[in-house]
Each structure stands twice: as C-alpha cells, then as structure tokens.
N, C-alpha and C positions, 0 to 999 in steps of 0.2 A: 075183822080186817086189820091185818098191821101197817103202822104208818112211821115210818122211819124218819126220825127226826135230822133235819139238816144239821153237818157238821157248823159248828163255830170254825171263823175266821182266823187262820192259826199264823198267816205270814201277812207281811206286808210288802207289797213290791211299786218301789217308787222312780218314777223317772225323772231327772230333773231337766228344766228347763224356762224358759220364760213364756205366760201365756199371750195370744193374740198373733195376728196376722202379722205384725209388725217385725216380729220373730221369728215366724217361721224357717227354715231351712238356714237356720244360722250355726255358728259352730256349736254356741253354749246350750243349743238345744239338741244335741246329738241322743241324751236322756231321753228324751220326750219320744225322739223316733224309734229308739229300742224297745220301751212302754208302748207305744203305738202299735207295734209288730207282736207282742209278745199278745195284746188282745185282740186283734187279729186273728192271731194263731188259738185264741181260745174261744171266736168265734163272741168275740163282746165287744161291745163301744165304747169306752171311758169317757161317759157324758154327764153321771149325774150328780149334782155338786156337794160334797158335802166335808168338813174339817177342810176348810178353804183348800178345797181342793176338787180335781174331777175327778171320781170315782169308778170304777166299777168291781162286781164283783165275778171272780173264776176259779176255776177245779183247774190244779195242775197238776199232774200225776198224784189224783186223789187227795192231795191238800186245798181247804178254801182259802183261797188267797183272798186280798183288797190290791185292786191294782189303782194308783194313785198318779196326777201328774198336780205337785201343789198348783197354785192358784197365785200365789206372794211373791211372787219372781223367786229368782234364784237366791238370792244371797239370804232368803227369809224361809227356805226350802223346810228348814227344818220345826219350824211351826206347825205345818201342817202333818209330817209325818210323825211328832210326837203326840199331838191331837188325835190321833187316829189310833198309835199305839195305846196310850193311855185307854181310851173307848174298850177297844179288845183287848188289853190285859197282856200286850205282846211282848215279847224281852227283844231286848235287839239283837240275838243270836237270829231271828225270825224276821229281820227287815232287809231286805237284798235294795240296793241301789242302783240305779244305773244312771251313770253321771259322764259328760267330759273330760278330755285329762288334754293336753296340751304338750304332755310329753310325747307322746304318742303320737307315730306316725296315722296320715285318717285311712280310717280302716283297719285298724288293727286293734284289739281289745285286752283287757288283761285283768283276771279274776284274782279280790284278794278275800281272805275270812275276814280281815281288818284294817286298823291302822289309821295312819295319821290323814289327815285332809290335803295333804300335801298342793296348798295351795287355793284347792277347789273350796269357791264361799259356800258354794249349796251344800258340799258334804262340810264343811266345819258346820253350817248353822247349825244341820244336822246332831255332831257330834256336841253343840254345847246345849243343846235344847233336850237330847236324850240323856246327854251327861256321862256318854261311854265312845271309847271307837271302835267297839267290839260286835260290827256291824257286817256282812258282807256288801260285797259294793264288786260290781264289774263295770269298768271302765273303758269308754268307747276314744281312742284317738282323734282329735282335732287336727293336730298338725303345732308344731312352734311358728311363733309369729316370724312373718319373714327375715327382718332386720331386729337389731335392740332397742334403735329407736323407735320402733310402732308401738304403738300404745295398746297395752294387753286387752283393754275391755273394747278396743275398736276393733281388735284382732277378735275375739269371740263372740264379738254381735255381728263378725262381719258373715255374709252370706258361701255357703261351699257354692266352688264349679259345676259346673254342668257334671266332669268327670270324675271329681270329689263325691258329688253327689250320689252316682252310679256308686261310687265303692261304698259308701259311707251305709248304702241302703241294705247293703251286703253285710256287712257289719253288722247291721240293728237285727236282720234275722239271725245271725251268729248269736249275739249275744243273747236271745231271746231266747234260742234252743238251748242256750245254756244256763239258764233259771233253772228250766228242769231238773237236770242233776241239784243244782244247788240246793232248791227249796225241798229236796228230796235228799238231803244230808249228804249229798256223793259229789262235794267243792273238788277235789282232786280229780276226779272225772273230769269234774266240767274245764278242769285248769287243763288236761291233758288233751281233750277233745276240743277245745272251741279258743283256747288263750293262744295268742298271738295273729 
C-alpha cells in the first residue's frame, strides 16, 4: 500500500490584529477579519495556539500553508510570525500579510510584493524581527482619521459602522481570494483582479 507523505508547510499567512473581545470589529483589526475569511474559505478554524499565536493549518491551491493570527497585540506582531518562520525554515518571500492601512479608503485593499511599513507597528515589528521587507502583505483600508487632531491609536481601536462594517466584510473576502494567486506566485493576478 502507498502512503503519501504530507506536504511540509511552505507559506505562512498572517493576519494582524489585536486579540480578545475587547477588539473585536475594530479598525486595527481588519487583518484578523481577512485571516478569518480566508480559513473559512479553507473550511478551518484558527483555534489552536501555538508560536504565540492561534494557528491553524490549510491547502491553498495545493500549498500547505500556516494560517496565523499572533497572540502579542499588534505592535509585537512580528514575534510571532518570525517564531513560526524560523520553525519551518520559511523565507519571507513565503509570508503574505494581511494588515490595516489607514490610507486607504475602508473597503478598498491593495497588494504589494514589499516594502516599507509605512507606518503600520504590526508590519514594522514584522519587518525588524525577520530582518527584511521583502515580504508580501495585502492591505485592507481603515479609513484616515476624521480630523488631525484625533488621536491615531483611538482612531484604530475605534469600532467601524454598522455600514463600514457591511463593506469592510466584503473586503476581507476580496482579499482572501486573493492569497490564492499570491501564495501561487501570480502577485500581479492577484493586483489586477482583487487590488482596489
């Protein structure tokens, strides 16, 4: 009898956001909701805890992923997803992100191969704890904080509308469909079909 050996864990795909109830449906957790959707759509629950983080494991167009939402809040993000790379041996060519962005109108996303943090704590931790920014990362719109004087981390813990919300969940399955191509080398796909 042949027994076909399970593939190794070849990508890592991390949502960022803050964990606990407390957080829930807030802006800086928009990460979390993309990850939520994207195991959903793999038919898995990202329940079980492990590289301070909750984990689970999926098949996405034939690659075993780890699908990760850390565990260290946001600004410590990248702890846990270097913990995990480390484990499997991953280069960060293999780590897709999906994070908030602030510039971005909500509901609207936007897929890069790389680059800088521009801003965002959870992808810099990211980038200083892997030690590259040679990561891809699709980023889900928040919205800019209403005025100058509001204060940015009350702007991103604050909770979306009712109607924000409706779009925002639209968004997370965009973005979700659009790992696919990613983690399947076809970034430019995914930028032509799902970015904006």
């Amino acid at each position: 009898m042949l027994f076909l050996k399970r593939q190794p864990v070849a990508w890592l795909v991390a949502g960022l956001g803050n964990p606990g109830l407390r957080y829930e449906n807030t802006r800086h957790n928009a990460g979390f909701m993309a990850i939520d959707r994207l195991a959903a759509d793999c038919g898995v629950s990202i329940e079980r805890l492990k590289y301070k983080a909750k984990t689970a494991e999926a098949e996405i167009g034939g690659v075993r992923c780890l699908l990760m939402k850390p565990n260290t809040f946001m600004n410590l993000s990248g702890q846990a997803v270097a913990e995990a790379a480390r484990f499997y041996k991953i280069p960060p060519a293999h780590i897709l992100v999906f994070s908030d962005d602030i510039a971005l109108e909500p509901g609207k996303i936007r897929i890069r191969r790389k680059g800088s943090a521009g801003g965002q704590r959870g992808l810099q931790s990211i980038i200083d704890e892997l030690g590259s920014e040679d990561f891809p990362r699709i980023r889900l719109g928040i919205g800019a904080k209403p005025h100058p004087d509001y204060d940015l981390a009350d702007w991103v813990l604050s909770r979306f509308s009712k109607a924000e919300l409706a779009v925002m969940e639209k968004a997370a399955a965009r973005a979700a469909k659009a790992a696919v191509p990613v983690i399947a080398g076809k970034i430019d796909e995914a930028m032509n079909r799902y970015q904006g």
